[in-house]
One Martini backbone bead per residue (centre of mass of N, CA, C, O) as a GRO file, in nm:
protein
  174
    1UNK     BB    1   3.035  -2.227   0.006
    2UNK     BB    2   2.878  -1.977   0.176
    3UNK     BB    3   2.906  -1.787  -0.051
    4UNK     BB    4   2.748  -1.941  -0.283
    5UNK     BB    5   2.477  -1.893  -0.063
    6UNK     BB    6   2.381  -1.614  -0.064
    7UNK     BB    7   2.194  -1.570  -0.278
    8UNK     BB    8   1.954  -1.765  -0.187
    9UNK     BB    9   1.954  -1.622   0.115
   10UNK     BB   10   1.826  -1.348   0.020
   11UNK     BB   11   1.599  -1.426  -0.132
   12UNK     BB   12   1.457  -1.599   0.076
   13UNK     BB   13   1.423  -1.366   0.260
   14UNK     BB   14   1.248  -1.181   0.094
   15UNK     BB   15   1.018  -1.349   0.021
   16UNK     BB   16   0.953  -1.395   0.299
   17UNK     BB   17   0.856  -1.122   0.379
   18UNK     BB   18   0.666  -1.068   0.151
   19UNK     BB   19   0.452  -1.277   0.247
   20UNK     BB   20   0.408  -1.165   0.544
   21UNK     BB   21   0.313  -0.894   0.428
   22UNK     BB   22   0.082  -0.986   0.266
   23UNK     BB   23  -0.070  -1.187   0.449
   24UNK     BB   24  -0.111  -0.876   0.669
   25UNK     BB   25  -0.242  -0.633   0.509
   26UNK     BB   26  -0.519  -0.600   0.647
   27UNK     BB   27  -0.462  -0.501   0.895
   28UNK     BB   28  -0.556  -0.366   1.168
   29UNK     BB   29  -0.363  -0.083   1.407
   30UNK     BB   30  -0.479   0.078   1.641
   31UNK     BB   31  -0.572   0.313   1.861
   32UNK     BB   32  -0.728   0.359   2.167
   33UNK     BB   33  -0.712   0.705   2.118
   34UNK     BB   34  -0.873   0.691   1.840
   35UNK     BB   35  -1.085   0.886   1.631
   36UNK     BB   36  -1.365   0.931   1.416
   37UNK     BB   37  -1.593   1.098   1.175
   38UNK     BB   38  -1.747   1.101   0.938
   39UNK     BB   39  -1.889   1.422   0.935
   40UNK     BB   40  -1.587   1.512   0.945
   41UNK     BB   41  -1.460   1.407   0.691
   42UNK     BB   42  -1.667   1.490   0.476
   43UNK     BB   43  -1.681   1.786   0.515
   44UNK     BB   44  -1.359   1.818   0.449
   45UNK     BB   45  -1.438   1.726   0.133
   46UNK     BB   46  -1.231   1.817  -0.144
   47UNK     BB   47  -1.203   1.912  -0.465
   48UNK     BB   48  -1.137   2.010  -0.747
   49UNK     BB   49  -1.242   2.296  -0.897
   50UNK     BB   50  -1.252   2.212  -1.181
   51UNK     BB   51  -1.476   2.025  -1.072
   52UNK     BB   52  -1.801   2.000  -1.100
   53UNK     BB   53  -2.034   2.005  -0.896
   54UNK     BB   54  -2.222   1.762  -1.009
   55UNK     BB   55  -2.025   1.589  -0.958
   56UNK     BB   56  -1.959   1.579  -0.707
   57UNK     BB   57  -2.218   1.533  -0.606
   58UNK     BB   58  -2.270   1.228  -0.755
   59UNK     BB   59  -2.054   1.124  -0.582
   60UNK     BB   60  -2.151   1.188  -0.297
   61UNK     BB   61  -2.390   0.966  -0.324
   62UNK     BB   62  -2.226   0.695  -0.454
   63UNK     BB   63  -2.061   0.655  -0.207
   64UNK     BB   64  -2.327   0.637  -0.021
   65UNK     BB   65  -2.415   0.441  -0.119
   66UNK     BB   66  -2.134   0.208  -0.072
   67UNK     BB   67  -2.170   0.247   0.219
   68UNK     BB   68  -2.437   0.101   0.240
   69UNK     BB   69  -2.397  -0.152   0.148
   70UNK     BB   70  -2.167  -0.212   0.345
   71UNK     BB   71  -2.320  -0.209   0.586
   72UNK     BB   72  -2.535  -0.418   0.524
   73UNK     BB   73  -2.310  -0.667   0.446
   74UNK     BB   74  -2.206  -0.644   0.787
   75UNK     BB   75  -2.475  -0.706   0.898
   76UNK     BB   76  -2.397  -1.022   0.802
   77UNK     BB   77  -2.161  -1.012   0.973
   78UNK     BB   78  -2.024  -1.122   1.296
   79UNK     BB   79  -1.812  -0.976   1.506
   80UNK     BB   80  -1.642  -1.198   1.507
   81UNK     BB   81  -1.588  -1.225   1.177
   82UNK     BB   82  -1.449  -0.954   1.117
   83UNK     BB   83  -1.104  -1.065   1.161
   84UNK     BB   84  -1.197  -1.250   0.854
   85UNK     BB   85  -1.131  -1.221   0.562
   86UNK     BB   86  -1.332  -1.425   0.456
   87UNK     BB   87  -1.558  -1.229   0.537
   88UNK     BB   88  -1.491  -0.952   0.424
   89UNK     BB   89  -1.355  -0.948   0.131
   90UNK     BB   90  -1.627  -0.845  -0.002
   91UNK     BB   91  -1.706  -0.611   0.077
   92UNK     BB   92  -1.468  -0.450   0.101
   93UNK     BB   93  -1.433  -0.510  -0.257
   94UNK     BB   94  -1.677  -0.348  -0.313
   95UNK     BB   95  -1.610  -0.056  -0.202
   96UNK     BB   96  -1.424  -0.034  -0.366
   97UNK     BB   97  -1.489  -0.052  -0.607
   98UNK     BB   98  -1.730   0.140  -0.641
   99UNK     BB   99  -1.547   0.417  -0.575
  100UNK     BB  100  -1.416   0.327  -0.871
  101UNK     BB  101  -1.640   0.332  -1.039
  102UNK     BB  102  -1.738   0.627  -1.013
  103UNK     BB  103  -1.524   0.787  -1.068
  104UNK     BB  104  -1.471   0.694  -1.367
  105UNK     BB  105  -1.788   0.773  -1.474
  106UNK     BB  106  -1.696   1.077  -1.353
  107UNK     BB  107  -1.417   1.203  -1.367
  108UNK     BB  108  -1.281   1.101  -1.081
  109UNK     BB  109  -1.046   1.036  -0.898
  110UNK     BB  110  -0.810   0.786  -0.814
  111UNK     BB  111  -0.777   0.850  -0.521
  112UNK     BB  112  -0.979   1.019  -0.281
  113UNK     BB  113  -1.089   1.183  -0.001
  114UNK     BB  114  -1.360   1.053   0.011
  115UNK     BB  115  -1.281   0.771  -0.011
  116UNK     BB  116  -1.085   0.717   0.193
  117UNK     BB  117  -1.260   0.811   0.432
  118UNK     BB  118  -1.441   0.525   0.398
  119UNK     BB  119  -1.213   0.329   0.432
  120UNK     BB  120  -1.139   0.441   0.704
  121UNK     BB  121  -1.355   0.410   0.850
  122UNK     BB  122  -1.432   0.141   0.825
  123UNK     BB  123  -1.153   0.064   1.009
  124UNK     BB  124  -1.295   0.213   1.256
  125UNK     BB  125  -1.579   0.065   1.283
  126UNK     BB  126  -1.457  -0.292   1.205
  127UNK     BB  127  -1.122  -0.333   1.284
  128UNK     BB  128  -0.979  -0.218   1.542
  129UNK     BB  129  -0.978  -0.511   1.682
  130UNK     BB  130  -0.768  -0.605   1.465
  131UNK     BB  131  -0.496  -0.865   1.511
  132UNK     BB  132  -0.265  -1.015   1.478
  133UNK     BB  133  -0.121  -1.318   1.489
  134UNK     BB  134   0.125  -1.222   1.434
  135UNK     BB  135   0.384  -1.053   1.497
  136UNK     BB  136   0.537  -0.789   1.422
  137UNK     BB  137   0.747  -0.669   1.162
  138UNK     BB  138   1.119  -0.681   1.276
  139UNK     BB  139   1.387  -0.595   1.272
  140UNK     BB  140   1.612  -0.733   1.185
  141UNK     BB  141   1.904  -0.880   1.259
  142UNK     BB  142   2.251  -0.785   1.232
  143UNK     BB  143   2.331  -1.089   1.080
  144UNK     BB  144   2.100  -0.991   0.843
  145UNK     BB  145   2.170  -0.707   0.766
  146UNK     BB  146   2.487  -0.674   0.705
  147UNK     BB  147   2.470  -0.789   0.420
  148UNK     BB  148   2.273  -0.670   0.283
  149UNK     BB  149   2.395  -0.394   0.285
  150UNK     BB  150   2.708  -0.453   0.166
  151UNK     BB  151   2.692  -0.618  -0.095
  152UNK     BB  152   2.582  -0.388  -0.272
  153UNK     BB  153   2.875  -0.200  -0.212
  154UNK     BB  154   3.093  -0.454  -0.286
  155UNK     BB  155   2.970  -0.528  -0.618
  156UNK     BB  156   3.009  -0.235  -0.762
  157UNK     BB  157   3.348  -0.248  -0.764
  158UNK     BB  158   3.389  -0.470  -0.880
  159UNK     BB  159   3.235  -0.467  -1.152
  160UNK     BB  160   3.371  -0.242  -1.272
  161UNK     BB  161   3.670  -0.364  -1.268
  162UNK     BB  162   3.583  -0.590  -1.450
  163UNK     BB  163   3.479  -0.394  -1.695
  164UNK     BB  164   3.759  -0.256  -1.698
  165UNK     BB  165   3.935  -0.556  -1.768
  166UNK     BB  166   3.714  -0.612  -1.998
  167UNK     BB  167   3.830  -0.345  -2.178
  168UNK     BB  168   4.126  -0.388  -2.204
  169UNK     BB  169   4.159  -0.697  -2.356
  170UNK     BB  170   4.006  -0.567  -2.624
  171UNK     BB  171   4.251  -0.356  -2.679
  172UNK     BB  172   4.461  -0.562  -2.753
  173UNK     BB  173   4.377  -0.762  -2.965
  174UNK     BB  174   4.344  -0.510  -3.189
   0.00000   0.00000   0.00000
């Protein structure tokens, strides 16, 4: 009976860690001696050559302006409730829209460079004090890695066996 009970909890295991992985994907955990500044990760930001400098300015102007919508918003929401996704994921999720509309509408790869600067920078002048509700998420212990391991190594040859043995039964009966 308890094998027969197996994938119900692999299924069940999977889904679990997936949703506690999606639940805890904004946190962001920095190390108290990460530093970046803006003006050093735009400076070093660099283009594909084929694309036109025009382009280039355009992107990097309007960048800049959802850099600054963002701090705009930010400015409103109040440093307590920094690490509290329902206050943060509007601007959050306005910037990131913003350098991919821009990104877009400018025919720039999305995501480049540029974007991602920004990205990091917002999480680490933002969020860097922002930790889990709960433990981060530690490999599983033995007597439940152990069997995720095994099952698709031994499901493999038993099902060729398998597939083996009802292909020689096809061929007697002809």
């Amino acid at each position: 009976m308890e094998g027969r009970c197996l994938p119900l909890q692999l299924f069940l295991l999977v889904v679990t860690v997936a949703i506690r992985l999606d639940a805890h994907s904004w946190t962001t955990l920095t190390p108290p001696n990460a530093t970046i500044s803006l003006e050093e990760g735009l400076k070093n930001t660099t283009f594909n050559s084929s694309m036109e400098t025009s382009e280039d300015e355009n992107y990097s102007v309007n960048a800049e302006n959802c850099w600054k919508f963002f701090v705009h918003q930010m400015a409103n929401v109040s440093k307590v409730h920094w690490c509290e996704w329902r206050a943060v994921s509007r601007p959050y999720s306005e910037l990131r829209r913003c350098l991919e509309d821009w990104a877009d509408k400018l025919n720039v790869g999305y995501p480049n460079t540029l974007a991602e600067n920004y990205i990091v920078y917002s999480h680490r002048l933002y969020f860097r004090n922002c930790t889990m509700e709960h433990p981060p998420l530690l490999d599983p212990p033995e007597n439940v890695l152990l069997p995720l391991i095994i099952t698709p190594i031994c499901l493999i040859p038993f099902l060729v066996m398998l597939v083996v043995l009802k292909s020689k039964d096809g061929e007697m009966q002809s």
